[in-house]
KEGU-299182 format. One line per field, with one value per atom (N, C-alpha, C): atom name; residue number from 0; x, y, z; residue in three letters. Coordinates in Angstrom, 1 decimal, always signed. Layout:
REM KEGU-299182
atom	CA  ...
nr	NUM  ...
x	X  ...
y	Y  ...
z	Z  ...
rest	ALA  ...
This chain:
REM KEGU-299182
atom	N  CA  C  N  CA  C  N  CA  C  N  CA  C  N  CA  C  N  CA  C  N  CA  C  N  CA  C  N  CA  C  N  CA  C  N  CA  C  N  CA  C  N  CA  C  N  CA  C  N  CA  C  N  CA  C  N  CA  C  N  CA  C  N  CA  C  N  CA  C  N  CA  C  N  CA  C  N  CA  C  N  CA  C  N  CA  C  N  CA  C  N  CA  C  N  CA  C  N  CA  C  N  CA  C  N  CA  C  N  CA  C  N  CA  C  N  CA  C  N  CA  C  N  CA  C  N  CA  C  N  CA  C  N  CA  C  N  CA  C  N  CA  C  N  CA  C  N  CA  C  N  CA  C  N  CA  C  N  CA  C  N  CA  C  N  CA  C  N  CA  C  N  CA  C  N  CA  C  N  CA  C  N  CA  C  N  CA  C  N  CA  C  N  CA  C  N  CA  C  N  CA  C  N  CA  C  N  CA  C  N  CA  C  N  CA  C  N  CA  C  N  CA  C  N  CA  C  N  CA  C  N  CA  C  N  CA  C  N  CA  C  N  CA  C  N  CA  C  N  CA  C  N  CA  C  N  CA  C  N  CA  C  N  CA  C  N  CA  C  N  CA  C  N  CA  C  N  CA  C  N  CA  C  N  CA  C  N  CA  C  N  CA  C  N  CA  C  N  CA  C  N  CA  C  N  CA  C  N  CA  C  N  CA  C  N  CA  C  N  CA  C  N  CA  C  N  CA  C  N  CA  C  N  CA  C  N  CA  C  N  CA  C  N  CA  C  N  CA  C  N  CA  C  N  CA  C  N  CA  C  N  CA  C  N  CA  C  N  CA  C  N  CA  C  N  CA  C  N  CA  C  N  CA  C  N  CA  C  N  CA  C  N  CA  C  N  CA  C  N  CA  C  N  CA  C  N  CA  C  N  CA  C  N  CA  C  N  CA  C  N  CA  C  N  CA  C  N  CA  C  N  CA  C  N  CA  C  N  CA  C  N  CA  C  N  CA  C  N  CA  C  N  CA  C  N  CA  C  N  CA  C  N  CA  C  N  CA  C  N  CA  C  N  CA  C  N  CA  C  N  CA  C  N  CA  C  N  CA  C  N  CA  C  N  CA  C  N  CA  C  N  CA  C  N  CA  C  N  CA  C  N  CA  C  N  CA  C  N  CA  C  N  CA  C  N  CA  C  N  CA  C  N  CA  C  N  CA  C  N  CA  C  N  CA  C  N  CA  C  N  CA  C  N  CA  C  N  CA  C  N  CA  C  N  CA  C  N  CA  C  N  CA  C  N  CA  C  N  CA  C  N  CA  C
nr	0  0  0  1  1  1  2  2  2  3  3  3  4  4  4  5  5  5  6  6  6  7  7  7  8  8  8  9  9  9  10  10  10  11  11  11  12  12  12  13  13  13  14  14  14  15  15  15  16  16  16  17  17  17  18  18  18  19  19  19  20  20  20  21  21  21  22  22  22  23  23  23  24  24  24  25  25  25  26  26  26  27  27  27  28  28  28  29  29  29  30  30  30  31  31  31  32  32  32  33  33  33  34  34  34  35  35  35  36  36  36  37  37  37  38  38  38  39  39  39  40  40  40  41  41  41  42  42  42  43  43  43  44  44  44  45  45  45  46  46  46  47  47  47  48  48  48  49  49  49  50  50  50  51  51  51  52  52  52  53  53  53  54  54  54  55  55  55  56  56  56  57  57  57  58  58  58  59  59  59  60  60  60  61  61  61  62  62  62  63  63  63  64  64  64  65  65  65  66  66  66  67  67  67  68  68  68  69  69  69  70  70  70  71  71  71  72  72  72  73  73  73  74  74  74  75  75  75  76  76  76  77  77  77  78  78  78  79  79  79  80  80  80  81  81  81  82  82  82  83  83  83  84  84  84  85  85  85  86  86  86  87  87  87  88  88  88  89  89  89  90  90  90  91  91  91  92  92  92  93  93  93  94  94  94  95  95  95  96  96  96  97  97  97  98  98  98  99  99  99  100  100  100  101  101  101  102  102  102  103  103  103  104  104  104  105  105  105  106  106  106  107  107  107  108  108  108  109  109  109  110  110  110  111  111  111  112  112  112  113  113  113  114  114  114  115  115  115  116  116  116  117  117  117  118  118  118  119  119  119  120  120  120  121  121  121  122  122  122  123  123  123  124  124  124  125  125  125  126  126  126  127  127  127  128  128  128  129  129  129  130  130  130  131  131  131  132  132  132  133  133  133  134  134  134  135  135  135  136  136  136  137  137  137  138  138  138  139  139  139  140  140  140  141  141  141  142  142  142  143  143  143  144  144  144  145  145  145  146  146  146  147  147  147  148  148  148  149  149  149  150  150  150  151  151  151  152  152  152  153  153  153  154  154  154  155  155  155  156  156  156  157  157  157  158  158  158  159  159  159  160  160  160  161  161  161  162  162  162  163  163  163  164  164  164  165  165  165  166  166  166
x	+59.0  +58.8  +57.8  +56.8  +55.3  +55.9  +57.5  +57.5  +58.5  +59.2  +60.3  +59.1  +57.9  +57.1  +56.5  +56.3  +55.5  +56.6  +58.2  +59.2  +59.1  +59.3  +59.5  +58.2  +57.1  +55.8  +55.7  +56.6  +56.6  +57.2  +59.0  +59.9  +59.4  +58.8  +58.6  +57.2  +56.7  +55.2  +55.7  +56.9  +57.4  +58.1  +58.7  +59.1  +57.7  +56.7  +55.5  +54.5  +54.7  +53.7  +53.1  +52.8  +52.1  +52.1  +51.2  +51.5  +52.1  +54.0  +54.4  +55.1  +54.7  +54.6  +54.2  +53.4  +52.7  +52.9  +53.7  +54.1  +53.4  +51.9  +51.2  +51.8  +52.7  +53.1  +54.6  +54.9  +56.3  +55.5  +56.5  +57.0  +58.0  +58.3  +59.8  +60.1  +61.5  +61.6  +62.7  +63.5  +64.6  +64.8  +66.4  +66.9  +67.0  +67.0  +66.9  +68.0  +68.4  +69.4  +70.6  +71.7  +72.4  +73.6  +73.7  +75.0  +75.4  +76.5  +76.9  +77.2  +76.4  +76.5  +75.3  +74.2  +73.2  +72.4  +71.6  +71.5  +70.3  +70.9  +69.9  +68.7  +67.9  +66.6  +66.8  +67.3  +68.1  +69.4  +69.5  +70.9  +70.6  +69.6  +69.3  +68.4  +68.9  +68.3  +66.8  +66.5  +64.8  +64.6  +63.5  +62.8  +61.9  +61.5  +60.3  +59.5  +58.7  +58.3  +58.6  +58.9  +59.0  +57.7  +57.4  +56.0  +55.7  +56.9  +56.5  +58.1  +57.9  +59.0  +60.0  +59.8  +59.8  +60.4  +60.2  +60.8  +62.1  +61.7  +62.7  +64.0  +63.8  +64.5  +65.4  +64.7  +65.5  +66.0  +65.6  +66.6  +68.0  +68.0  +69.1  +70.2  +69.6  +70.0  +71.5  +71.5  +72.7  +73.5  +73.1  +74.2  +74.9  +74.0  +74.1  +75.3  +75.3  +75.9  +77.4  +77.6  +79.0  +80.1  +79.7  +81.1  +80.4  +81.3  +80.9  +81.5  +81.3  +81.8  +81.3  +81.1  +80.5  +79.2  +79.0  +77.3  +76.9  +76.1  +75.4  +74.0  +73.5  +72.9  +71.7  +70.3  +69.2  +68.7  +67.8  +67.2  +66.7  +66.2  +65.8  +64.3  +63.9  +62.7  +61.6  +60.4  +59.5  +57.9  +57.7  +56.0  +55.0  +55.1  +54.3  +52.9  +52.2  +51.2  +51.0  +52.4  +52.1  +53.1  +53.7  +55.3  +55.3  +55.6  +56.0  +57.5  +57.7  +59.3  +60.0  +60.5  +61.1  +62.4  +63.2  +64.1  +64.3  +65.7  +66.5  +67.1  +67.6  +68.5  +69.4  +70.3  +71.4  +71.4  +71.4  +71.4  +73.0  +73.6  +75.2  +75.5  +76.9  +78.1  +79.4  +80.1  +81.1  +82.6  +82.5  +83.4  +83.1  +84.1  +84.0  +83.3  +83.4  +82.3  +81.3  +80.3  +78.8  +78.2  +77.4  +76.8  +75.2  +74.1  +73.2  +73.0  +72.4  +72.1  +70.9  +70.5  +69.0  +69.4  +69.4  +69.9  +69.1  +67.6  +66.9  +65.8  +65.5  +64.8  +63.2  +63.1  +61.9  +61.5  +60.2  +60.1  +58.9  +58.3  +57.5  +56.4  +55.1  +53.9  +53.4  +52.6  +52.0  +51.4  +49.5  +48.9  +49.0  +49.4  +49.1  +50.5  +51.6  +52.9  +53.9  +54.7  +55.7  +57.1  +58.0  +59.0  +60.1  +60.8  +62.2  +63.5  +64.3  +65.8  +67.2  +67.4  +68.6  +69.8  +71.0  +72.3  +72.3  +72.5  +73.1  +74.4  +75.5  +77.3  +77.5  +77.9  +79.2  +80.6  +81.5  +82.7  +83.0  +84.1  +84.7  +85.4  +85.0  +85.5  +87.1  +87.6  +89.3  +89.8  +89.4  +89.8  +89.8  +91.0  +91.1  +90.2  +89.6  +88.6  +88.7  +88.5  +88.6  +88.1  +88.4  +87.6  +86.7  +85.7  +84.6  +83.2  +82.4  +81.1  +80.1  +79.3  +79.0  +77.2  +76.7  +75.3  +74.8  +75.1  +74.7  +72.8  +72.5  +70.8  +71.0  +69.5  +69.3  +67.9  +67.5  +66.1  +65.8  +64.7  +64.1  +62.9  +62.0  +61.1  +60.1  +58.4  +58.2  +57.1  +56.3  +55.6  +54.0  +53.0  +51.7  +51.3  +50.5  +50.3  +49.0  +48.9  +48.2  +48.6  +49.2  +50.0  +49.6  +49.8  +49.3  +50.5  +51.4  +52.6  +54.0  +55.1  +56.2  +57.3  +58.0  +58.9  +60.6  +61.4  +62.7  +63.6  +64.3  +65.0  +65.9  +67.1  +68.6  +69.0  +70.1  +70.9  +70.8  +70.7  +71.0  +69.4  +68.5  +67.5  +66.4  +67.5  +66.5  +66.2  +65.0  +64.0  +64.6  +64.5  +65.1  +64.2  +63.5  +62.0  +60.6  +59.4  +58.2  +57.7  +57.0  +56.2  +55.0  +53.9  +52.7  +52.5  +52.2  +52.0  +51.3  +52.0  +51.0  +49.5  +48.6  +47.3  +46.8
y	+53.0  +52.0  +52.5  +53.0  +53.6  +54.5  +55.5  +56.7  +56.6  +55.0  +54.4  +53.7  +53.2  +52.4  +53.8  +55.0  +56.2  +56.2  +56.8  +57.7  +56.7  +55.4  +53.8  +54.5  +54.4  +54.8  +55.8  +56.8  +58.1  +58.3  +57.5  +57.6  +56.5  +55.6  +54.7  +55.4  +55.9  +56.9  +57.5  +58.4  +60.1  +59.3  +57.9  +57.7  +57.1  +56.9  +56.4  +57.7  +58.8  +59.8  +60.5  +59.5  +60.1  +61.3  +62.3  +63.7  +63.6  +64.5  +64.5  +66.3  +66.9  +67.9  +68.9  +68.8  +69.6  +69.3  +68.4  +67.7  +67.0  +66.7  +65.9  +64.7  +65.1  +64.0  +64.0  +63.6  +63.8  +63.6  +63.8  +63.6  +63.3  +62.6  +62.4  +63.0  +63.6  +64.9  +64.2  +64.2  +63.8  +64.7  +65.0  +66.1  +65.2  +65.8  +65.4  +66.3  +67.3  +67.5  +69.1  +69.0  +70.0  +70.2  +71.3  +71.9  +73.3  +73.7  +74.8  +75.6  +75.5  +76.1  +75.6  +76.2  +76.3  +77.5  +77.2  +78.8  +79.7  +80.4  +81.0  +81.6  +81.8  +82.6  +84.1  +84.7  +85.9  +86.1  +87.1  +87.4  +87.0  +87.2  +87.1  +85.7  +85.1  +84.0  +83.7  +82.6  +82.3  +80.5  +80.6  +79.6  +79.3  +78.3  +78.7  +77.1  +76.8  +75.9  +74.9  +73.8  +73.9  +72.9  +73.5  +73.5  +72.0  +71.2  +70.3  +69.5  +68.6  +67.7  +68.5  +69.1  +70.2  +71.4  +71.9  +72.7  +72.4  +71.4  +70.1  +70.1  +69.8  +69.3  +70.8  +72.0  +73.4  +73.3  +73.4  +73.5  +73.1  +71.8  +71.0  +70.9  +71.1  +71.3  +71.7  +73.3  +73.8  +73.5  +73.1  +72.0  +70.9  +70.3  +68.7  +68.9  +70.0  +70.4  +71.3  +71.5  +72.2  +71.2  +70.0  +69.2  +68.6  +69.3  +68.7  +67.4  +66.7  +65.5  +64.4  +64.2  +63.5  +62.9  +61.9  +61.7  +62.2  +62.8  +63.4  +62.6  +62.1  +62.0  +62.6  +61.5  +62.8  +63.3  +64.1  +64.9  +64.0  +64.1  +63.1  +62.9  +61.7  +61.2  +61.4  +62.1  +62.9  +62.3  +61.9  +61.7  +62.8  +64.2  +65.6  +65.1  +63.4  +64.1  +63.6  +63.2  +63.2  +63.9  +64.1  +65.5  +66.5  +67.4  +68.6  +69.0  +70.1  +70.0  +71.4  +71.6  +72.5  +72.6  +74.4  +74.8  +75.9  +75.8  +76.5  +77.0  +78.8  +78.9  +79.9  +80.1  +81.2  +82.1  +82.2  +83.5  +83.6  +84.4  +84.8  +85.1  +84.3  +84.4  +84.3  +85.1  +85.6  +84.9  +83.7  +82.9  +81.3  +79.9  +79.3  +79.3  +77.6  +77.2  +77.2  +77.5  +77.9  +77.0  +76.2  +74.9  +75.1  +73.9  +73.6  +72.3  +71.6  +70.5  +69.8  +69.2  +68.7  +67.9  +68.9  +68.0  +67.1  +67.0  +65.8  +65.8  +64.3  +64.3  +63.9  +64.2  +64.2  +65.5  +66.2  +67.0  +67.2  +67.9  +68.4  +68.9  +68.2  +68.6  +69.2  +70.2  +70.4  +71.9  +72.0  +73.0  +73.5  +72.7  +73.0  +73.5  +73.5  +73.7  +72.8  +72.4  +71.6  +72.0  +71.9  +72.3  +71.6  +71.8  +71.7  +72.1  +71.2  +71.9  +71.3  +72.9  +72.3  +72.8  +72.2  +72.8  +74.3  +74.9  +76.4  +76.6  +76.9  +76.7  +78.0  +78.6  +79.7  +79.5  +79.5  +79.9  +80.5  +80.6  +81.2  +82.6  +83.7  +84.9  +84.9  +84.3  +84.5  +83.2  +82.5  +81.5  +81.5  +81.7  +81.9  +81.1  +81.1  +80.5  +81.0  +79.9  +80.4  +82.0  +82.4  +83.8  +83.5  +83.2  +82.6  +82.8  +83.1  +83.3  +81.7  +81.8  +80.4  +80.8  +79.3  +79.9  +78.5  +78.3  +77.0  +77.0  +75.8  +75.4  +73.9  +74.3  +72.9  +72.6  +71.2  +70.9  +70.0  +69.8  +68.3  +68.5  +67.3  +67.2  +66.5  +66.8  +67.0  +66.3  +65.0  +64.7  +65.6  +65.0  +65.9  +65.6  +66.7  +66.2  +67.0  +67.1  +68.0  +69.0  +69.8  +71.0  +72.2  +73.3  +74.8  +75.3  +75.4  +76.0  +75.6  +75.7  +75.0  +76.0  +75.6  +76.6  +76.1  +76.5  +75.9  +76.4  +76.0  +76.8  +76.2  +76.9  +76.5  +76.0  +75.1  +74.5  +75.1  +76.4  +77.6  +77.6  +77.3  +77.4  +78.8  +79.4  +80.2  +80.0  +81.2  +80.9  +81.2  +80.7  +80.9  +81.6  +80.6  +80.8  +80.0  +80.6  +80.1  +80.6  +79.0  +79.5  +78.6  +78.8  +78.3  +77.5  +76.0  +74.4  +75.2  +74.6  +74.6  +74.5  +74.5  +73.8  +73.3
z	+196.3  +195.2  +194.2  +194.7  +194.0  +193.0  +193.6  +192.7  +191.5  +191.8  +190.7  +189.6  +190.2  +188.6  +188.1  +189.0  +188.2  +187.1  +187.4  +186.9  +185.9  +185.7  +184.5  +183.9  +184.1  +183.5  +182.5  +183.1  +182.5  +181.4  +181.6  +180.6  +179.4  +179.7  +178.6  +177.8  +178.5  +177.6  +176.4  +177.1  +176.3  +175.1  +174.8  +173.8  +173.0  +173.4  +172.8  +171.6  +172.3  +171.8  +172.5  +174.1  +174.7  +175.7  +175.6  +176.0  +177.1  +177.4  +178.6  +178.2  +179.3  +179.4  +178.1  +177.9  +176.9  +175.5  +175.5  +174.4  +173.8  +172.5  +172.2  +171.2  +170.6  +169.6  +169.2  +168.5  +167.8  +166.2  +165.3  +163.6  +163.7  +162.6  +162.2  +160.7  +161.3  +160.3  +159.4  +158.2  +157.2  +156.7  +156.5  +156.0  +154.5  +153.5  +152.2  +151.5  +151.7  +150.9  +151.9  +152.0  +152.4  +151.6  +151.4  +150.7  +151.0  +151.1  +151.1  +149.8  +148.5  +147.7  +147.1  +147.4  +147.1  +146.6  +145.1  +144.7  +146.0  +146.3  +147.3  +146.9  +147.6  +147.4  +147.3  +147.9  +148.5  +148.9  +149.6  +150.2  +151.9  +152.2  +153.6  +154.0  +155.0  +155.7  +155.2  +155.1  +154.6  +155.0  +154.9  +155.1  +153.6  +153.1  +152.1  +152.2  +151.7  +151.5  +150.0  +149.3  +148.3  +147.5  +146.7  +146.1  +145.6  +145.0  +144.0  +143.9  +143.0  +142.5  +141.4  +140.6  +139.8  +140.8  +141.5  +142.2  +142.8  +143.6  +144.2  +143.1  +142.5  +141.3  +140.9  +141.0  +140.4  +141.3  +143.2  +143.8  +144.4  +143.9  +144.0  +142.8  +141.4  +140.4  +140.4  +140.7  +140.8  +141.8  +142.9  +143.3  +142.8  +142.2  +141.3  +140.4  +139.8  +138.8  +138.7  +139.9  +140.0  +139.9  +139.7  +139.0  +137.6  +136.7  +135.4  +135.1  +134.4  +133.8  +134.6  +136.2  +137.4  +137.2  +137.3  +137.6  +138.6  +138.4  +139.3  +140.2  +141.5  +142.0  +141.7  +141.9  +141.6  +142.3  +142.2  +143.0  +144.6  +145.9  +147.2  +146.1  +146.5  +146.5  +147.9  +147.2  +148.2  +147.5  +148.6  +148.2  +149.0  +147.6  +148.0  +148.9  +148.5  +149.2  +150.7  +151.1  +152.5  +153.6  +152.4  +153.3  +152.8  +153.5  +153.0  +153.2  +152.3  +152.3  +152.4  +153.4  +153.4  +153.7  +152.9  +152.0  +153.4  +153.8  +155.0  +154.4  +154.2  +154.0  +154.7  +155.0  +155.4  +154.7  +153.2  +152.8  +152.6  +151.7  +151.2  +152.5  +152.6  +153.6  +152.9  +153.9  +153.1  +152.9  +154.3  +154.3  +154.0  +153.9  +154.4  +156.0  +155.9  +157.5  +157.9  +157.2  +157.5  +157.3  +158.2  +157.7  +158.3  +157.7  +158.5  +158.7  +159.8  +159.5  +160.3  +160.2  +161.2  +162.7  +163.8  +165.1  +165.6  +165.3  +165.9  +164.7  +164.8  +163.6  +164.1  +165.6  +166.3  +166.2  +165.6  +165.7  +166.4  +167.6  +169.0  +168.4  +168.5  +168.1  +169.5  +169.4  +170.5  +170.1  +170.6  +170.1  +168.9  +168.0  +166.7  +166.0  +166.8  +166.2  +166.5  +165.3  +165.0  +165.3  +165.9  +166.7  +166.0  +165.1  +164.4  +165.0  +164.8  +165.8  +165.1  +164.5  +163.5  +164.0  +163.8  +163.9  +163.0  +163.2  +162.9  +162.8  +162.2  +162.4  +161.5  +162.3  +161.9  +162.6  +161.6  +161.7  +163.1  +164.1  +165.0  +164.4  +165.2  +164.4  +164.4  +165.3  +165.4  +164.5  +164.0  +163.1  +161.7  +161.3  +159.8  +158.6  +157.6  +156.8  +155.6  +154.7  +153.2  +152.9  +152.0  +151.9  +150.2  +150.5  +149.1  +149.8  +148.7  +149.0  +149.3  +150.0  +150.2  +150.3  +150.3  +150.3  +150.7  +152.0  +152.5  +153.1  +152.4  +152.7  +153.2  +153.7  +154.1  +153.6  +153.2  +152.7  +153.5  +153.8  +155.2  +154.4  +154.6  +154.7  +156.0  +156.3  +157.9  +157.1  +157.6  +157.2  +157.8  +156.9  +157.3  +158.6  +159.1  +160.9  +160.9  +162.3  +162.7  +163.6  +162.8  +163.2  +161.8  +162.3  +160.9  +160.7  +162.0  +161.8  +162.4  +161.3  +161.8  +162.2  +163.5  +163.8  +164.1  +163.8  +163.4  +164.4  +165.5  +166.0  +166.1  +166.7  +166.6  +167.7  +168.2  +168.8  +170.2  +170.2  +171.7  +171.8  +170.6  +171.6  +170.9  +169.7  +169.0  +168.1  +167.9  +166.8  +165.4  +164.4  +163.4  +162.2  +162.5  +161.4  +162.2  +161.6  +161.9  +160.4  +160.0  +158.8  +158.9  +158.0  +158.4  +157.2  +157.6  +156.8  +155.6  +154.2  +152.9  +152.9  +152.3  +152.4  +151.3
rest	UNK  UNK  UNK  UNK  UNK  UNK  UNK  UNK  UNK  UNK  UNK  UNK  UNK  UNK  UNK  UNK  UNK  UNK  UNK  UNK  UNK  UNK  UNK  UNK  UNK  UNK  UNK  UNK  UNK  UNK  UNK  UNK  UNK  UNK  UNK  UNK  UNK  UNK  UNK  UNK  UNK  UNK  UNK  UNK  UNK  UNK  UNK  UNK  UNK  UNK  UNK  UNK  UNK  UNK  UNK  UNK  UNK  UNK  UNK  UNK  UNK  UNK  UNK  UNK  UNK  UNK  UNK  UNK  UNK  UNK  UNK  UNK  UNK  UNK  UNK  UNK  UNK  UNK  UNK  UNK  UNK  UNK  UNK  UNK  UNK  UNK  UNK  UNK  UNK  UNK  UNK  UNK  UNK  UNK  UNK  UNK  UNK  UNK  UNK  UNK  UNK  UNK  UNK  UNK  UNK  UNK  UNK  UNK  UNK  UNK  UNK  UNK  UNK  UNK  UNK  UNK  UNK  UNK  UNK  UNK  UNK  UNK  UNK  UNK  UNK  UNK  UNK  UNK  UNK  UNK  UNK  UNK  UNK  UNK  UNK  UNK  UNK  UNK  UNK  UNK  UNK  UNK  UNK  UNK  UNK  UNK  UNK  UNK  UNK  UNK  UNK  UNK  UNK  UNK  UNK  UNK  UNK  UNK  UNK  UNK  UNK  UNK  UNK  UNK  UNK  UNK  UNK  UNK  UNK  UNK  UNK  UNK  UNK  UNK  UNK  UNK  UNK  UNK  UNK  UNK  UNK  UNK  UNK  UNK  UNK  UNK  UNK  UNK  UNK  UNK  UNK  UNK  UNK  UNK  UNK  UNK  UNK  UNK  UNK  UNK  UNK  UNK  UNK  UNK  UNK  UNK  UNK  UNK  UNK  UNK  UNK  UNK  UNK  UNK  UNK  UNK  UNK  UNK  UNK  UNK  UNK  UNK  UNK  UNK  UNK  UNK  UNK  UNK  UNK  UNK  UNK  UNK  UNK  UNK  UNK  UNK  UNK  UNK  UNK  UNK  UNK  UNK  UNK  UNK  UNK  UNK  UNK  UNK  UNK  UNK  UNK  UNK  UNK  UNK  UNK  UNK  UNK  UNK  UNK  UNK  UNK  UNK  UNK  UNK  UNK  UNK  UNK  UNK  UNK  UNK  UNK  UNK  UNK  UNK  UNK  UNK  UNK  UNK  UNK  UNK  UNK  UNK  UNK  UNK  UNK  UNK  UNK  UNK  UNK  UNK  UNK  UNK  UNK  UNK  UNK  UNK  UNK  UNK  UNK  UNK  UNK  UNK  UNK  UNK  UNK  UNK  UNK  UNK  UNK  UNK  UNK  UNK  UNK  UNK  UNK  UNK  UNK  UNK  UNK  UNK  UNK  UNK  UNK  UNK  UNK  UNK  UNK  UNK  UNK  UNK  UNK  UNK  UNK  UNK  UNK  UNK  UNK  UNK  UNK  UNK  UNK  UNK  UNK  UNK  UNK  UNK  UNK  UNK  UNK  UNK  UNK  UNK  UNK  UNK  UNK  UNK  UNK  UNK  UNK  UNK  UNK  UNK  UNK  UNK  UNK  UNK  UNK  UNK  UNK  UNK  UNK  UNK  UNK  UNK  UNK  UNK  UNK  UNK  UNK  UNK  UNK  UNK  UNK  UNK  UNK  UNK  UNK  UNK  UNK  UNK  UNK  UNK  UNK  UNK  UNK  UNK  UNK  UNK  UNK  UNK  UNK  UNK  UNK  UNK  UNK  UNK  UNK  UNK  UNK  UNK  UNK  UNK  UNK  UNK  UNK  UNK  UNK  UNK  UNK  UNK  UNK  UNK  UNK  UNK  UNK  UNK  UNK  UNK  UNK  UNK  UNK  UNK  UNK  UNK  UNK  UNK  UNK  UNK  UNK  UNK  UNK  UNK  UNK  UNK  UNK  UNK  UNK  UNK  UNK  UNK  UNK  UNK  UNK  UNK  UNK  UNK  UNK  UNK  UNK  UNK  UNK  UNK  UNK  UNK  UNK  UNK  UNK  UNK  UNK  UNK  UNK  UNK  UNK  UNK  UNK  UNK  UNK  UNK  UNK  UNK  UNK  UNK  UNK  UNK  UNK  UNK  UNK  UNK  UNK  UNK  UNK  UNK  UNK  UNK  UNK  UNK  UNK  UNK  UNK  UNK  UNK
């Protein structure tokens, strides 16, 4: 009986904040904008931070804008001074299929790093797929914490990116 009120004890803490296995806190993370045609930073996978509302604003832009005549949606609304925002990207791929998207929007504080966990999606190599260049991103923003550095890993469990909080 003693070890059924511990196990109740335990499970009802870990949804509270309080530290269960090395785990000090949670964040809650919001993906704010994805597309698969986003102007990329590069050709190769990145991470970046993005600086401002103004920035915000370039990088969603060319998305906004690939249907002309449409109203276009504005840019996510972000309040810089207590989130930060960060710009995922894949980098040029060559087919259809490539997606990202945010799998849990709890993100794992603990010793000073913030623990991100996004879907990652490629295409199946034996399955036929548009043949067009694509440049799929993902934007979230992670609110301020106490954490220096954030690290993003994928679905399987790897690391994608680690970058270190604005200041």
């Amino acid at each position: 009986m003693v070890w059924v009120l511990a196990f109740a004890a335990l499970v009802a803490c870990a949804g509270r904040g309080v530290p269960v296995h090395g785990v000090s806190q949670y964040v809650a993370a919001r993906p704010l904008w994805t597309s698969a045609r986003c102007a990329t930073v590069g050709a190769d996978r990145s991470a970046n931070w993005v600086a401002g509302p103004g920035a915000l604003a370039e990088y969603v832009r060319p998305a906004l804008g690939q249907f002309p005549g449409i109203l276009q949606p504005a840019p996510p609304a972000v309040d810089f001074a207590r989130e930060w925002v960060l710009r995922v990207d894949m980098g040029l791929r060559p087919t259809a299929g490539y997606a990202l998207a945010l799998a849990n929007e709890r993100a794992e504080v603990s010793d000073g790093m913030a623990t991100l966990w996004i879907e990652w999606s490629e295409p199946h190599p034996e399955h036929l797929q548009a043949q067009m260049l694509t440049q799929p991103c993902l934007i979230l923003a992670v609110p301020h914490g106490a954490y220096h550095t954030l690290r993003v890993l994928d679905q399987k469990g790897r690391e994608r990116f680690r970058a270190e909080v604005p200041h």
